[in-house]
LUMTORTI-199019 format. One record per residue (C-alpha): residue number from 1; x negated, y, z. Coordinates in steps of 0.05 Angstrom, whole numbers, plus 5000, padded with zeros to 4 digits. Example, Ala and Ser with C-alpha at 12.3 -4.5 7.8 and 13.67 -1.06 7.14 Angstrom:
2
{num 1	xx 4754	yy 4910	zz 5156}
{num 2	xx 4727	yy 4979	zz 5143}
***
This chain:
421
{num 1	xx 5000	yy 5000	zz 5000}
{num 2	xx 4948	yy 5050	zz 5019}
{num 3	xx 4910	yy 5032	zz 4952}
{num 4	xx 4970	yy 5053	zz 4909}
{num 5	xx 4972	yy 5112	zz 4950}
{num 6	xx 4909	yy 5128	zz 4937}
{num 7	xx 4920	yy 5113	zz 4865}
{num 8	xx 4980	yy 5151	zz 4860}
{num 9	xx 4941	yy 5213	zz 4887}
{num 10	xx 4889	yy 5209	zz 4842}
{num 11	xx 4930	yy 5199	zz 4781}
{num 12	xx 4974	yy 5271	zz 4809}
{num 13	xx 4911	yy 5307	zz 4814}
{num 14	xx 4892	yy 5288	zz 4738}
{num 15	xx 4949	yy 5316	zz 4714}
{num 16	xx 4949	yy 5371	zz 4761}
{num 17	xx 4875	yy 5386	zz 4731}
{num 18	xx 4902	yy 5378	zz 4666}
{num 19	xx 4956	yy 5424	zz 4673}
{num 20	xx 4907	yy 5478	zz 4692}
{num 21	xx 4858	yy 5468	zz 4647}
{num 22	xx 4910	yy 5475	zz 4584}
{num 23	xx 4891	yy 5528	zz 4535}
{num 24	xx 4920	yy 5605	zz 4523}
{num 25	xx 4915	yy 5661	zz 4477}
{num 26	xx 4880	yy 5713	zz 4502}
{num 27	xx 4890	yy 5763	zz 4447}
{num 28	xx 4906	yy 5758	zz 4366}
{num 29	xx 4859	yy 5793	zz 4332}
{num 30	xx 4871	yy 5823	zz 4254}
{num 31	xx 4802	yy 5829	zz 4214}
{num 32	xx 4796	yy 5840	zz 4142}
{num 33	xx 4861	yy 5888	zz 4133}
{num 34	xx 4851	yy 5955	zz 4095}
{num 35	xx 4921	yy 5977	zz 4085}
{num 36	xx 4979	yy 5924	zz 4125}
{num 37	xx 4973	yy 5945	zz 4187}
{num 38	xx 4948	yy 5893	zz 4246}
{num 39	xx 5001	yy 5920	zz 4278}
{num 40	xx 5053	yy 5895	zz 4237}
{num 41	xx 5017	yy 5826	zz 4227}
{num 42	xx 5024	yy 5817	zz 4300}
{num 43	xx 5086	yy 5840	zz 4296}
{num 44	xx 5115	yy 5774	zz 4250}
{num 45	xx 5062	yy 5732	zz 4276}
{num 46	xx 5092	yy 5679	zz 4333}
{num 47	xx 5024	yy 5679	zz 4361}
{num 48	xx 5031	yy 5720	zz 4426}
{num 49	xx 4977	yy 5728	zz 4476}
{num 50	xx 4990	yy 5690	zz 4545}
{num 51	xx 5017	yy 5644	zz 4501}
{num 52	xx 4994	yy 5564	zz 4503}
{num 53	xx 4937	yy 5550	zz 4439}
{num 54	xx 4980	yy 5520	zz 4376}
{num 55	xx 4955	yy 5504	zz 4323}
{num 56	xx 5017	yy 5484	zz 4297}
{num 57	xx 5037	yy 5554	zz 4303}
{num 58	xx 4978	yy 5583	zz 4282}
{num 59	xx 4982	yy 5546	zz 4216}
{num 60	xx 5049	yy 5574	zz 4212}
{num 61	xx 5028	yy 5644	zz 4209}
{num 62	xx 4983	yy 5640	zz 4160}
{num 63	xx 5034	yy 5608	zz 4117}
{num 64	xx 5076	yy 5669	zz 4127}
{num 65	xx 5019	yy 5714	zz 4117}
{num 66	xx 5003	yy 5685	zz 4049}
{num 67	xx 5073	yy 5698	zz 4022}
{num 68	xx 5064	yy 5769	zz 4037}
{num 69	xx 5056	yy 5811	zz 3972}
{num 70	xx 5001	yy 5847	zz 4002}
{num 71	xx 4955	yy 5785	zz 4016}
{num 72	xx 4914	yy 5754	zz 3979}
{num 73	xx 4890	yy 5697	zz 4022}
{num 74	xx 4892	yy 5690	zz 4099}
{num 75	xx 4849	yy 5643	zz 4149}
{num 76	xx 4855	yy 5640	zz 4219}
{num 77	xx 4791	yy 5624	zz 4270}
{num 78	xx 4784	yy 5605	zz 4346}
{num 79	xx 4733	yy 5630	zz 4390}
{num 80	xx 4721	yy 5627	zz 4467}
{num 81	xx 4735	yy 5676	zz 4514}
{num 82	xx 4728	yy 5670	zz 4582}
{num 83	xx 4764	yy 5595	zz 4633}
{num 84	xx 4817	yy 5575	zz 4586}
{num 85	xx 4832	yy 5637	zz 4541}
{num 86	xx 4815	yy 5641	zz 4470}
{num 87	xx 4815	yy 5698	zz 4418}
{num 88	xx 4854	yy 5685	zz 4354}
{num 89	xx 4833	yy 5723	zz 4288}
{num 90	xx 4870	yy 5721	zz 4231}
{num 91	xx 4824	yy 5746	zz 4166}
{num 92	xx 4863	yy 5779	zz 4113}
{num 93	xx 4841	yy 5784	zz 4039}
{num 94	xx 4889	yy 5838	zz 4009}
{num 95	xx 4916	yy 5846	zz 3949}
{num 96	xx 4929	yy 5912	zz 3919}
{num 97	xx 5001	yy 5931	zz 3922}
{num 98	xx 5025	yy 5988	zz 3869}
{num 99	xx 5043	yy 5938	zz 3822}
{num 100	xx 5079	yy 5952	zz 3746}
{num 101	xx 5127	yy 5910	zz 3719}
{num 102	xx 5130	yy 5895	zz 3644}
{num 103	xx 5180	yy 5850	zz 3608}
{num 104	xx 5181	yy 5847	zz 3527}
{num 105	xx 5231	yy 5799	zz 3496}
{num 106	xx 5237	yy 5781	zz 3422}
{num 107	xx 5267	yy 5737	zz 3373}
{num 108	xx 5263	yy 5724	zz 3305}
{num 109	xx 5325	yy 5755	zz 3302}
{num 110	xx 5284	yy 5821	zz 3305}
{num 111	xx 5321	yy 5830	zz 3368}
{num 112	xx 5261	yy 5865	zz 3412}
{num 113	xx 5285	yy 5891	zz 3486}
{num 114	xx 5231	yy 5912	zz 3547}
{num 115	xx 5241	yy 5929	zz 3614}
{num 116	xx 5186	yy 5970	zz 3652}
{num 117	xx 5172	yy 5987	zz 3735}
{num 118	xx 5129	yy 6013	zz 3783}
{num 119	xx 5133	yy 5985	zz 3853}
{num 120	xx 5098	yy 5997	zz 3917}
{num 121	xx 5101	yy 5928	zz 3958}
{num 122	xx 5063	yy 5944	zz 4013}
{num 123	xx 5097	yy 6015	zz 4036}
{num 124	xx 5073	yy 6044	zz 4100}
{num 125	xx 5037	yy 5976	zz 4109}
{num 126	xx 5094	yy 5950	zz 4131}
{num 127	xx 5108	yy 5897	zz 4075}
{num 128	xx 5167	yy 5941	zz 4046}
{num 129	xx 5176	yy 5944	zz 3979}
{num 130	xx 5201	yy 6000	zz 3941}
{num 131	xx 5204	yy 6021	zz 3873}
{num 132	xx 5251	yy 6029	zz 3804}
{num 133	xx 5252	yy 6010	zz 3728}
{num 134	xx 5270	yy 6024	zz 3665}
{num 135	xx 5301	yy 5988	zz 3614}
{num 136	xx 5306	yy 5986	zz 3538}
{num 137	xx 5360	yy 5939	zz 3513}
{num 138	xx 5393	yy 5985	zz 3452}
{num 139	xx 5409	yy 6025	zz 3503}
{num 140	xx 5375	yy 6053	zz 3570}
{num 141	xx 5383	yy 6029	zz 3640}
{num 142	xx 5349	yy 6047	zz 3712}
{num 143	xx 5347	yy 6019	zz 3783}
{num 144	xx 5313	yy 6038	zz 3845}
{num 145	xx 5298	yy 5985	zz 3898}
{num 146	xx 5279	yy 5983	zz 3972}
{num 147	xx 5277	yy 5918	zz 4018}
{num 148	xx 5243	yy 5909	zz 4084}
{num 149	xx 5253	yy 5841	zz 4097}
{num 150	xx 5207	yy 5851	zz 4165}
{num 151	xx 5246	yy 5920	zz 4186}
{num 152	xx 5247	yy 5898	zz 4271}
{num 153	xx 5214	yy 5839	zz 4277}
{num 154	xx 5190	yy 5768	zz 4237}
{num 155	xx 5270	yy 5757	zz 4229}
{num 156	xx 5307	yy 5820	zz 4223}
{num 157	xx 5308	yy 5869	zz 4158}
{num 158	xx 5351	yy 5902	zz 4103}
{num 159	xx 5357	yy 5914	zz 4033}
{num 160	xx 5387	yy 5970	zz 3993}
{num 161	xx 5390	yy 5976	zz 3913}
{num 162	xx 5420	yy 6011	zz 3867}
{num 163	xx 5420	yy 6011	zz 3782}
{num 164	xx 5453	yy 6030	zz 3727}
{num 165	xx 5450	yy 5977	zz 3673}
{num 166	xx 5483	yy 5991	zz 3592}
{num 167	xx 5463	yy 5933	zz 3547}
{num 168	xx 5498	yy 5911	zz 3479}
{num 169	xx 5537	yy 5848	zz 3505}
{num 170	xx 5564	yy 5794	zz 3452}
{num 171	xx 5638	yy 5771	zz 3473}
{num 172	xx 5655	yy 5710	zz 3443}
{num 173	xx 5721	yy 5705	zz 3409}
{num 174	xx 5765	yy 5653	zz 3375}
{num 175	xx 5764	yy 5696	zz 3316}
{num 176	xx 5682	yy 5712	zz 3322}
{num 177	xx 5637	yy 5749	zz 3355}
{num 178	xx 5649	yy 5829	zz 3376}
{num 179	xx 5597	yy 5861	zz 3400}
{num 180	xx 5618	yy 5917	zz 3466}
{num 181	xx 5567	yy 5963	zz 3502}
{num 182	xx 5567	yy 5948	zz 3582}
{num 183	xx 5552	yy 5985	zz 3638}
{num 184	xx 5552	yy 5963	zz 3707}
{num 185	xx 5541	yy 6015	zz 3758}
{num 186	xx 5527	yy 5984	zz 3825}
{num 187	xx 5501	yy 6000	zz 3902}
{num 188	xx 5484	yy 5942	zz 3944}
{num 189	xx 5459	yy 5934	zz 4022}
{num 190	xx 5443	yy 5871	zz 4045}
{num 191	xx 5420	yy 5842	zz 4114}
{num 192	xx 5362	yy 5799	zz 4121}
{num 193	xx 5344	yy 5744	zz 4172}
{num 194	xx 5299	yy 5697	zz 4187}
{num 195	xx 5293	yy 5632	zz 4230}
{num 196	xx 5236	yy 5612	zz 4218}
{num 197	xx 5187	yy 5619	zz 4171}
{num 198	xx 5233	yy 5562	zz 4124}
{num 199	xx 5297	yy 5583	zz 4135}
{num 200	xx 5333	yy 5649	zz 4114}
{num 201	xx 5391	yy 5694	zz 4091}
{num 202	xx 5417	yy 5744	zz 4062}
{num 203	xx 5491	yy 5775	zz 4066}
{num 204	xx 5516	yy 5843	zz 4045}
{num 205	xx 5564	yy 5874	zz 3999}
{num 206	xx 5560	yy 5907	zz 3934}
{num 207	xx 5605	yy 5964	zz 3899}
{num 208	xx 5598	yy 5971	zz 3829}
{num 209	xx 5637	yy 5995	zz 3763}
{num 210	xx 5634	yy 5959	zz 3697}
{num 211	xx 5651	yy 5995	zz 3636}
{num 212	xx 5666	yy 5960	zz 3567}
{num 213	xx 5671	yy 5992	zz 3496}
{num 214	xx 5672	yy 5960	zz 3432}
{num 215	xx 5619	yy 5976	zz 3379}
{num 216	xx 5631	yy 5924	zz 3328}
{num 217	xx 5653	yy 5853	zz 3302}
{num 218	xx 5716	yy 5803	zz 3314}
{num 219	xx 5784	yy 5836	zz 3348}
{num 220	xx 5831	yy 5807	zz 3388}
{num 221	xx 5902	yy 5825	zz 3418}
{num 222	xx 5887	yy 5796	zz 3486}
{num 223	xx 5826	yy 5824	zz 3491}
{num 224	xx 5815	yy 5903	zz 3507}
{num 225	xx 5760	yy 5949	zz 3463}
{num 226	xx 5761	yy 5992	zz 3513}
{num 227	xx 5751	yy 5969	zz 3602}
{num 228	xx 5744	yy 6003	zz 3661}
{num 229	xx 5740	yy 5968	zz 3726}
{num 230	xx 5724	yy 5976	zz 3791}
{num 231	xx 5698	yy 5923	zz 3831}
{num 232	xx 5669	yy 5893	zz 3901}
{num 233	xx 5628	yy 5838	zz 3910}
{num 234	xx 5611	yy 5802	zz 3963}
{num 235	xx 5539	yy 5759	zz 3967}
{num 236	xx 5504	yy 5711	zz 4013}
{num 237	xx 5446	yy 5672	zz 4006}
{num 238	xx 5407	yy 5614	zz 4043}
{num 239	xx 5334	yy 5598	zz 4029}
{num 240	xx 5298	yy 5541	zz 4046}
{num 241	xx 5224	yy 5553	zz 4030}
{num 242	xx 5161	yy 5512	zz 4044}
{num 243	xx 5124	yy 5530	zz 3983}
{num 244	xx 5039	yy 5545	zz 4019}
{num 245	xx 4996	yy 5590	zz 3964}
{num 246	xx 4927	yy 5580	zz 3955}
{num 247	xx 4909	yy 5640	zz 3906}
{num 248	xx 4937	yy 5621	zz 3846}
{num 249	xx 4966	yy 5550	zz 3863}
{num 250	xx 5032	yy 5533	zz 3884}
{num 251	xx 5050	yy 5463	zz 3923}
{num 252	xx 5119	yy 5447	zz 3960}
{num 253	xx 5197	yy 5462	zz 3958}
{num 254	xx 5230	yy 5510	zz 3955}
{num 255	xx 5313	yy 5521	zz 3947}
{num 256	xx 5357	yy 5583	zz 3943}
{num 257	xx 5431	yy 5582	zz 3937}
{num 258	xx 5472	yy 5640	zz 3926}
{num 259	xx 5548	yy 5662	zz 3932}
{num 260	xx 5588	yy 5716	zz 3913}
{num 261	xx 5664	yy 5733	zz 3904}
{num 262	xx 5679	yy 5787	zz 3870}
{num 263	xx 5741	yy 5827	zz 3880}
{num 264	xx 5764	yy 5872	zz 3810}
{num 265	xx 5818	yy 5927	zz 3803}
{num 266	xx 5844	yy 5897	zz 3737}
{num 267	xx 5879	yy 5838	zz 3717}
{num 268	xx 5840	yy 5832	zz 3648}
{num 269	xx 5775	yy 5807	zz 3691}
{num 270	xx 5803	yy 5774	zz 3754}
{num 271	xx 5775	yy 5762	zz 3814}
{num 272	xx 5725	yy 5708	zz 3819}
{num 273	xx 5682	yy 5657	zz 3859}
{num 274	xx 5605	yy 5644	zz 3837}
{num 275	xx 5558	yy 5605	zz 3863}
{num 276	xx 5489	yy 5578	zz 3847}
{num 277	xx 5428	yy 5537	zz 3866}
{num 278	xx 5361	yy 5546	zz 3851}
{num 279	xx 5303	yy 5487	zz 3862}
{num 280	xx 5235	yy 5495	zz 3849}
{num 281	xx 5186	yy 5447	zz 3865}
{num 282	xx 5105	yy 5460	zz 3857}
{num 283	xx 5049	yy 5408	zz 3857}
{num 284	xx 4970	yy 5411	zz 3847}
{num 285	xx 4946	yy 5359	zz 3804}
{num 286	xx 4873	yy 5345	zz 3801}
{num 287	xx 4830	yy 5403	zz 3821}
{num 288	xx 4861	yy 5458	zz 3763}
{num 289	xx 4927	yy 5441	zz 3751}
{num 290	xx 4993	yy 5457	zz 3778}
{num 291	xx 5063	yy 5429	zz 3754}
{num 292	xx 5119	yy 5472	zz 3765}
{num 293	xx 5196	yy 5470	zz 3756}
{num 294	xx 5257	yy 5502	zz 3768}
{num 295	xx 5334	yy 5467	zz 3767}
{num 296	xx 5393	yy 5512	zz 3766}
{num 297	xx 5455	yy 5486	zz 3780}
{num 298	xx 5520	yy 5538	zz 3784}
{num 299	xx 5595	yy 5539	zz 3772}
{num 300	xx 5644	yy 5602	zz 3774}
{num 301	xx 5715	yy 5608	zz 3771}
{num 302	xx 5735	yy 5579	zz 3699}
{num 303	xx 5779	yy 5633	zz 3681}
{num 304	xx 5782	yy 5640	zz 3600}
{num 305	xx 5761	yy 5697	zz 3595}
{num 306	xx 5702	yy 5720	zz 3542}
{num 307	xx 5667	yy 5757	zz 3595}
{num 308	xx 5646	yy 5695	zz 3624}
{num 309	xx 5580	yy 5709	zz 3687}
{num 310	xx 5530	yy 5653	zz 3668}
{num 311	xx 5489	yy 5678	zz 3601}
{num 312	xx 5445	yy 5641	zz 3557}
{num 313	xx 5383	yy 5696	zz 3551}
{num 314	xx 5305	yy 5697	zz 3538}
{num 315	xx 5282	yy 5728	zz 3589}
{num 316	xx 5324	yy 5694	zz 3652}
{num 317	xx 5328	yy 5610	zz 3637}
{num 318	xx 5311	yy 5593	zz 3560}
{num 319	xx 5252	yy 5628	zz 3532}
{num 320	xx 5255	yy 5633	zz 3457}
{num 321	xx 5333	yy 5632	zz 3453}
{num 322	xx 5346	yy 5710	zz 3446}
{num 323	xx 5387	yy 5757	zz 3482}
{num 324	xx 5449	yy 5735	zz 3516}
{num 325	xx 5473	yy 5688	zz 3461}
{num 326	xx 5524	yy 5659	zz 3497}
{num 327	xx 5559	yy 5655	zz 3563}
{num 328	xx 5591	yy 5610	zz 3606}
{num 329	xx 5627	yy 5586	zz 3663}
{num 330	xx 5586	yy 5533	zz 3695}
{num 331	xx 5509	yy 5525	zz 3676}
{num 332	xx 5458	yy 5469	zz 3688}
{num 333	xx 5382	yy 5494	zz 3667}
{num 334	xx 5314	yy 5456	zz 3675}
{num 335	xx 5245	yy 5495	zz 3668}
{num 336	xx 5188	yy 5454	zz 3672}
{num 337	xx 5112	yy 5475	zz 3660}
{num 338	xx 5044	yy 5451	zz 3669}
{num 339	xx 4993	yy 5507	zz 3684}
{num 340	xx 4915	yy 5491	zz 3674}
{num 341	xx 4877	yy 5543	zz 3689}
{num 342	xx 4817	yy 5552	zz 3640}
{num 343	xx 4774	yy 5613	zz 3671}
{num 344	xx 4770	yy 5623	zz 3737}
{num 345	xx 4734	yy 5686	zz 3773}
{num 346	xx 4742	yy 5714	zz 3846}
{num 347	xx 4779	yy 5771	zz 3810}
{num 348	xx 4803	yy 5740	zz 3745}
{num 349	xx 4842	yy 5680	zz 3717}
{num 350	xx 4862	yy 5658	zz 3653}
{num 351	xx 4911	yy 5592	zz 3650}
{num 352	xx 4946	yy 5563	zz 3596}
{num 353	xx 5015	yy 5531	zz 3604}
{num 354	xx 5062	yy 5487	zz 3560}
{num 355	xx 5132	yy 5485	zz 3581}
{num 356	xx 5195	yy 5457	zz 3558}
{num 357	xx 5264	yy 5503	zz 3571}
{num 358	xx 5329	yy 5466	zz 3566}
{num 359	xx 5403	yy 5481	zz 3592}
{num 360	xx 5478	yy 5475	zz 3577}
{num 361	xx 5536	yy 5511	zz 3601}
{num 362	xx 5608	yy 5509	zz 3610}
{num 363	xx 5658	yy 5537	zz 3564}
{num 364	xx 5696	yy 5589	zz 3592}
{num 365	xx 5772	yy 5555	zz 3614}
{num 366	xx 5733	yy 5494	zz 3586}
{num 367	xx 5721	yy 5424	zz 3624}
{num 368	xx 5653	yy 5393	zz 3655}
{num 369	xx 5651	yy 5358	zz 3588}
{num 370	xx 5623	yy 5422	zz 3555}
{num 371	xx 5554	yy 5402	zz 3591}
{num 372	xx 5550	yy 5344	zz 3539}
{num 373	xx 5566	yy 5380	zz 3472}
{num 374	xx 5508	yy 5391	zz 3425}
{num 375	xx 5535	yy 5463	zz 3419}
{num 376	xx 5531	yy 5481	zz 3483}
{num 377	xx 5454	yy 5444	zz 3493}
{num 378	xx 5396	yy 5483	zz 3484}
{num 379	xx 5328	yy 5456	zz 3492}
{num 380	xx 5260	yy 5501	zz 3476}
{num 381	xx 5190	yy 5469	zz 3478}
{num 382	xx 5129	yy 5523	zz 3473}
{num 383	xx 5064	yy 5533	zz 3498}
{num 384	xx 5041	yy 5601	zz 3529}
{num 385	xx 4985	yy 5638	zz 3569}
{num 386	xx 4971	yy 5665	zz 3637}
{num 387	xx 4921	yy 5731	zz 3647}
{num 388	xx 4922	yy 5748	zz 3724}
{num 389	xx 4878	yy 5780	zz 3763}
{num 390	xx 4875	yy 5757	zz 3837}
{num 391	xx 4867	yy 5820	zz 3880}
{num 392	xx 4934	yy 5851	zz 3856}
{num 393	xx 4998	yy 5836	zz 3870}
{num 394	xx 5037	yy 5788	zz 3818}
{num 395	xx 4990	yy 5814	zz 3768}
{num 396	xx 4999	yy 5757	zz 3713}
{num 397	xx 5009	yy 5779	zz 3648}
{num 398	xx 5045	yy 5715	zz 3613}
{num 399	xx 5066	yy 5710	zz 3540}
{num 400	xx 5103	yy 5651	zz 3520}
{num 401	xx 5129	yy 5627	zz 3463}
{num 402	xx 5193	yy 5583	zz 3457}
{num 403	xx 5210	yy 5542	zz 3392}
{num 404	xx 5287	yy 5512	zz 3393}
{num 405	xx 5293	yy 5446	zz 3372}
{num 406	xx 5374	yy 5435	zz 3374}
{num 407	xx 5426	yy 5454	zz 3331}
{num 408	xx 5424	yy 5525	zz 3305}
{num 409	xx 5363	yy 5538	zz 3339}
{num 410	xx 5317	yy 5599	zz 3338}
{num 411	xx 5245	yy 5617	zz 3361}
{num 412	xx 5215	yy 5677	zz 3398}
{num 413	xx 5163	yy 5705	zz 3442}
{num 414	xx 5174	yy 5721	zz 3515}
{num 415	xx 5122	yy 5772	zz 3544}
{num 416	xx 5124	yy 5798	zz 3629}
{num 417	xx 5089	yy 5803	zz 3684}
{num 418	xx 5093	yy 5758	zz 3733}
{num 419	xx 5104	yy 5677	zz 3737}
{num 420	xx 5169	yy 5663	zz 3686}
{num 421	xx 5199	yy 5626	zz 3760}
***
């Protein structure tokens, strides 16, 4: 009896010894920053001083850190301090923030539409990004953005936008094809929050104003030349996001699914229910290469009406296919690439990608049968090229270029900034 006394003692004085000697954060230090400020990374960090040693959580932050526009690359280090407190530093390579935007679309249509932007991502080194476009579609367009997705804290931000977007838009009658000018008109504020550093969303409202005139092409009795409408849309969105970023390559899962109803003042475009999901999945193969792809899957409302909300367009799901060719109620779209990067510099990158585009869609007031009919299909093979330099900010300058291979196919290059998805 005394023996297991003894024993038990011993054993309570090994834990107790373990207990005390368990490890804390003494203070999270921010090295390598120019313009975020280390405030704000310890802000949206979860490392806290006094806190117990994680690396789980460490690991975690960096992650978070290296989806930030304004980084580069991020690394974290461990160094003794003093019993059993520890110093964290988190290194930050920046990127440089004050980023354009440039999208050129073309097909061999001669149909030739750009849209260009300046944005600030990193305002007040506070990871807010603000900044506007312009846009050349036949006719010109504008928008100004601003979203803080870390206004309070690592969960809590906002969102606020506002555009003005006119674009020739073909409406698809039983008789042909008319041709109207849109303009949609639109303020939106959304609230963001985060989880964790996977899970998030987005809810808000939007007001906006559509206006539709007829230029040219096929009439119809049931179907106005000239629309006005006011409208309100609601919107929420849910992310789930473990995509990890090491410079220029991309592994993991990510998926983002989106809903809106939309409220309208006229009978002619009723109200209506969207919704959509994207996936993406990344994954390095070998040492240079990185497959990527993208499945979006989305039905609305299948009113039959020829303003129908899914699109068939160059520069959004089929590269190659032209500008808003068709639209739909329901849409199913697969974009799969494999990037190899060729050149690769501290500050410069040059990868070359072949990809193949393919999607169907829904007639509007049709059935899910529409998926299958070789009208609705298209599918776009093509090759392109990457040019991105690694110290800015989603500064890849792609050109791609799409070749249809289904029935009444056409071809066309697709030129932007940024990844196509």
């Amino acid at each position: 009896m005394l023996k297991k006394s003894i024993l038990l003692l011993f054993l309570l004085f090994l834990s107790l010894q373990g207990y005390a000697q368990a490890q804390y954060i003494e203070d999270v230090k921010v090295q390598g920053n120019k313009r975020l400020k280390s405030s704000f990374v310890r802000l949206i960090s979860d490392a806290k001083p006094n806190q117990v040693l994680d690396s789980t959580v460490l690991d975690h932050d960096i992650i978070r850190l290296k989806r930030l526009p304004a980084v580069s690359h991020a690394y974290y280090q461990v160094f003794y301090s003093s019993e059993n407190k520890y110093n964290v530093f988190y290194t930050i390579e920046e990127n440089f923030t004050i980023n354009p935007q440039l999208n050129v679309y073309t097909s061999n249509d001669d149909e030739f539409a750009y849209r260009v932007g300046l944005y600030e991502f990193n305002t007040l080194g506070r990871n807010i990004a603000f900044g506007g476009f312009y846009q050349r579609d036949i006719f010109n367009s504008f928008g100004i953005n601003l979203r803080a997705p870390f206004l309070f804290n690592n969960k809590i931000g906002l969102a606020f936008n506002f555009q003005s977007l006119t674009t020739q838009e073909p409406v698809f009658l039983e008789s042909g094809v008319a041709d109207y000018k849109y303009n949609n008109t639109s303020f939106e504020i959304l609230g963001l929050y985060a989880f964790n550093f996977r899970h998030r969303i987005e809810t808000g409202v939007t007001i906006f104003k559509e206006d539709y005139e007829y230029l040219s092409g096929a009439t119809s009795d049931q179907v106005p030349q000239e629309l006005v409408v006011d409208k309100l849309l609601f919107k929420g969105v849910y992310e789930y996001d473990t995509l990890d970023y090491y410079y220029q390559y991309i592994s993991g899962f990510k998926s983002t699914f989106n809903i809106q109803y939309v409220i309208a003042s006229n009978e002619t475009l009723p109200d209506f229910l969207i919704w959509w999901n994207d996936f993406q999945y990344f994954l390095r193969v070998g040492e240079k290469g990185n497959w990527a792809s993208r499945l979006r899957a989305g039905l609305a409302t299948n009113a039959d009406s020829p303003f129908a909300p899914f699109s068939v367009d160059n520069n959004l799901n089929v590269r190659g296919v032209g500008n808003t060719i068709d639209r739909g109620t329901g849409v199913v779209v697969l974009n799969t690439e494999y990037r190899y990067t060729f050149i690769d510099k501290p500050w410069f990158v040059v990868q070359g990608n072949a990809f193949i585009d393919a999607g169907s869609w829904r007639n509007p007031g049709g059935n899910f049968g529409d998926f299958g009919d070789d009208q609705n299909l298209r599918v776009y093979p093509g090759l392109g090229m990457r040019f991105i330099h690694k110290k800015i900010f989603n500064a890849t300058f792609r050109i791609d270029y799409g070749y249809g291979i289904t029935q009444g196919a056409t071809s066309g290059l697709v030129f932007g900034i940024g990844q196509y998805f």
